[in-house]
N, C-alpha and C positions, 0 to 999 in steps of 0.2 A: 504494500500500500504506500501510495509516495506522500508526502509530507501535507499537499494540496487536498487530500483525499481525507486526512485525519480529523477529526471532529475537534471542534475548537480546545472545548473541556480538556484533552490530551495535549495543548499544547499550548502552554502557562507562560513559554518564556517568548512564544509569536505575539500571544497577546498583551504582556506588557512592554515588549519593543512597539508593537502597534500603539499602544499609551504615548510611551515616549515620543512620538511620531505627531502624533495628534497633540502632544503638549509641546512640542518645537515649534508647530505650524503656527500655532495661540501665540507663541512668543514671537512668528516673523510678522504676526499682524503689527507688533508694532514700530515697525519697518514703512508698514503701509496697507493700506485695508487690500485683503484678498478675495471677498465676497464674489468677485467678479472675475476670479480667476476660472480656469477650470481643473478640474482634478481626473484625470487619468489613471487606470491601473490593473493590474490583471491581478482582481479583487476575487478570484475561487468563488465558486457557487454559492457562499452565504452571505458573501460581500460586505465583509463586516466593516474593513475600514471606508465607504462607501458611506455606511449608517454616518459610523462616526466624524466624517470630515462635512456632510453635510448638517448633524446637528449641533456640532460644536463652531462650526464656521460658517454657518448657514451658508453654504456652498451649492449651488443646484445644478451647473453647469456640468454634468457627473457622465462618464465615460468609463466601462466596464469591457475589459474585451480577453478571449481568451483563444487559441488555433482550435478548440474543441466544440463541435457544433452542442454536447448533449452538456458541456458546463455553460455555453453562454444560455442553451437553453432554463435552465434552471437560473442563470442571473436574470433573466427577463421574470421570471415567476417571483423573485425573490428583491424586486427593485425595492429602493427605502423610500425614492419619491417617482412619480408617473417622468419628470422630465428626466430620470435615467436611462442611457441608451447603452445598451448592449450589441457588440457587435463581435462577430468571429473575425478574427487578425491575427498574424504573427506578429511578436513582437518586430522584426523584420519588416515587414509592412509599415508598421506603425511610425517607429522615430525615422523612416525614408522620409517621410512629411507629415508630420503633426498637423500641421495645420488642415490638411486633407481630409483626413481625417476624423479629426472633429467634425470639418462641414460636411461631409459624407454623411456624420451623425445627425447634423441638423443640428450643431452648435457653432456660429457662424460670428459670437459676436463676443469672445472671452477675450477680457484685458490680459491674459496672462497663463501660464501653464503650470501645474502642479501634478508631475509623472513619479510613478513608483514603477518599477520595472522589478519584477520578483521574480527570479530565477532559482532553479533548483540542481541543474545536470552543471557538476565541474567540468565535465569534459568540453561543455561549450565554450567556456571561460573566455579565450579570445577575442570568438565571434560575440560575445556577449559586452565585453569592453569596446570593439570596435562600436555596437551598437549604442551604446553610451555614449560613445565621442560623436556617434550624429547627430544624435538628439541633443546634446549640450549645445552642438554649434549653432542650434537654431534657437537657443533660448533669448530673450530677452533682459533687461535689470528685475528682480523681484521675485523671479521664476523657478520654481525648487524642484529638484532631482532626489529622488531616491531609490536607490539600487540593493535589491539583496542579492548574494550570490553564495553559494555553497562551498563552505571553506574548509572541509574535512581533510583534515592531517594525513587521514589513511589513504584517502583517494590518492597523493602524493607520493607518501613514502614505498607505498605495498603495504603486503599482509606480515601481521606481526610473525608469523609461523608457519614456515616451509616444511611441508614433510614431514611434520610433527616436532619438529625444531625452531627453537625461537629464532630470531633474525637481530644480530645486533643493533645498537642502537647506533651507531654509527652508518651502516650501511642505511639502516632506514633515513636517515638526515642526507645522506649523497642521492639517493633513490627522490627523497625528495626536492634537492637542492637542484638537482641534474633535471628531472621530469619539468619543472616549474620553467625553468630556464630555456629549458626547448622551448614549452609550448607558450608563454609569457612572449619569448621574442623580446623584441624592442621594448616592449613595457616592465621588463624586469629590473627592478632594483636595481644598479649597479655596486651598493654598498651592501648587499644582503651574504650571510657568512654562511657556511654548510654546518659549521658547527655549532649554527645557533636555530637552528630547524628544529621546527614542532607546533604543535598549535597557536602559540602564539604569534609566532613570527610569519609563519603562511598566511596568518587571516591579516597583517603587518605588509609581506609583498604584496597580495592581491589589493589592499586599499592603496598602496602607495600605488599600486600599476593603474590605476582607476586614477589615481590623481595625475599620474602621469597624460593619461589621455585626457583629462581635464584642460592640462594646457596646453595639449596638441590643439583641442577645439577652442579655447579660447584665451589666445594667443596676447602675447602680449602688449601686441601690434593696435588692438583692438580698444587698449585702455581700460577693458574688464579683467575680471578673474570671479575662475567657479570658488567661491568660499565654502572648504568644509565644516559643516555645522556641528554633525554628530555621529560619530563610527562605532558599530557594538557589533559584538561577536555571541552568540549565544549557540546556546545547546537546541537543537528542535530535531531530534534525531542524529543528525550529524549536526557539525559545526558548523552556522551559516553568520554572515557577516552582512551587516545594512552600514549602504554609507547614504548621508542627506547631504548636501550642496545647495548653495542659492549663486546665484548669477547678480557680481555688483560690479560698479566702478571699482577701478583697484584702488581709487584715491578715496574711496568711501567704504572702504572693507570694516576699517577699524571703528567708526560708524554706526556699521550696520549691527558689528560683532555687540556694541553697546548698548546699542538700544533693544538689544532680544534680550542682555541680561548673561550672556553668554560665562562671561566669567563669573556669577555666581550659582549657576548652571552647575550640577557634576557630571552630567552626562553629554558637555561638549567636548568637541574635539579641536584643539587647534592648528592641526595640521594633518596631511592624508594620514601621515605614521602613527597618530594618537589616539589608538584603538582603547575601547573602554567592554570591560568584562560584562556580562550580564549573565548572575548565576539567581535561579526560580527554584525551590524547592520543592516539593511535594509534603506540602503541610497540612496536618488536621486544622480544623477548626481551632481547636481549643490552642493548640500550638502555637495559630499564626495571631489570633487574639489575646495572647499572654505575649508574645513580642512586640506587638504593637502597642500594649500597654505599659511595657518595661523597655522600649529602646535605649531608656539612658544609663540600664545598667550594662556594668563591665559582663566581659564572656565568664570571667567565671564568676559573679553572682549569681548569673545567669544557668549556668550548669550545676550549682549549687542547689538553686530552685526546682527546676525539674528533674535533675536527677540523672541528665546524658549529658555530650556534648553535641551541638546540633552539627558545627563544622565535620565531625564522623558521621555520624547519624544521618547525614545528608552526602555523604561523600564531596563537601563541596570546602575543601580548605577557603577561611576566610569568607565564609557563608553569611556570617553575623552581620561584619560592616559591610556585607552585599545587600543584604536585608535591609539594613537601617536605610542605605541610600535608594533602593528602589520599590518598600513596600507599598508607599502609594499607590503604584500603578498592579499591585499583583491584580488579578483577577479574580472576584469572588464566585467562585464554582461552587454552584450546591444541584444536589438533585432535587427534580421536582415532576410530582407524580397528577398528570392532565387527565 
């Protein structure tokens, strides 16, 4: 079952990036109103972030599109307002000319563009960058990019166990160091080390090679630059990496970075390299309501009280100050019986 296919409730840490997402976009409004913009994205058959970019930004300009005829089918059943239009397109199609495409949809008259391009096969990865630097060189000042792309260590390295035999960890860092480097090309790192290969540093290349085509498409020549806003790496099966970008004058970058707030933001990024963790745990009720009630105790008060440590207990080293900084946006999942 691929990632698109999984039912929300299963995947804690798409819908608090999705949070994040819709709480950046509230902070570029004060940049400049975006009501008027349009929102673009290949929003999966329940279309959530759709919901949320129109009720939080009253946004109606709304553009839904997927290559699969039986998921756009199900986004037409499943629109949040009647002016959403659903159409089948490859992403390929689409950043060739945005603007076509909107009026294709019968939205003819959007001050501005707000695309998410979600991707899930690393093996595209190229042709997926390459498609990023189209669509950025058509952007406008004000105009936000957002890309996820599937940053798994293993797709990279190989399989941890040949034959029923481990595989050092060195050859796995040259297996990935080497693999990234073929197929990256031109957009790889030129400072990236082999012997610093692993999940952190892949989902580190692939945003710096995203930023690199950033200023392929908009050059310097032009007096803009794509600004990154905010880069997270999360777990959602494998390791998938969102990077956001707005589109400003270069002489208004620092500006722009201000008036969102950016610096007392934790979840910006100020450069393509400054990738930020995002770990979601699988917490009972009573669990995540007893941390949110004691965030300002130390970890081990806190371990003292309950009786584990959550950092084990979650397999997620440094869980606690992951908690504290992003339980706002956890997602409250409960069952409920219609």
């Amino acid at each position: 079952m691929s990632g698109a296919a999984l039912p929300y409730r299963l995947r804690p840490n798409k819908a608090v990036d999705r949070r994040l997402f819709m709480d950046l976009l509230l902070r570029c409004e004060r940049y400049g109103d975006m009501v008027d913009h349009a929102y673009v994205s290949m929003a999966a058959y329940a279309l959530e972030d759709q919901k949320l970019v129109h009720r939080l930004l009253g946004i109606t300009r709304l553009l839904a599109f997927d290559m699969d005829a039986g998921i756009v089918a199900r986004q037409e059943w499943n629109r949040p307002i009647d002016e959403c239009k659903c159409r089948q397109f490859t992403s390929g199609a689409l950043v060739a000319d945005v603007d076509s495409a909107l009026q294709s949809s019968g939205i003819n008259d959007a001050e501005g563009y707000i695309v998410w391009l979600d991707y899930t096969a690393p093996k595209d990865l190229f042709v997926q960058i390459r498609e990023f630097e189209t669509l950025v060189g058509q952007f406008k000042h004000r105009d936000v990019v957002r890309v996820t792309v599937n940053a798994e260590y293993g797709y990279w390295s190989g399989p941890n166990r040949i034959a029923g035999k481990p595989v050092a960890k060195e050859q796995l860092q040259k297996n990935a160091f080497e693999r990234m480097k073929s197929v990256l090309g031109e957009y790889f790192p030129s400072n990236a080390k082999e012997q610093d290969m692993g999940p952190e540093l892949v989902a580190s290349i692939i945003s710096r090679a995203f930023g690199k085509a950033a200023g392929n498409a908009v050059s310097a020549t032009t007096g803009d630059v794509l600004e990154p806003l905010s880069i997270t790496r999360y777990a959602d099966g494998q390791q998938m990496l969102s990077m956001t970008a707005m589109r400003a004058n270069l002489l208004e970058a620092s500006l722009m970075r201000a008036r969102l707030g950016l610096s007392e933001w934790p979840f910006a990024s100020s450069a393509w390299s400054d990738v930020k963790y995002l770990a979601v745990a699988d917490l009972t009720i009573r669990e995540r309501l007893y941390l949110e009630r004691n965030s300002s105790k130390s970890a081990s008060q806190i371990e003292s009280d309950v009786g584990f440590n959550f950092d084990v207990v979650t397999e997620m080293p440094g869980f606690l100050e992951n908690f504290k900084t992003y339980y706002r946006h956890y997602p409250a999942l409960t069952p409920v019986e219609l």
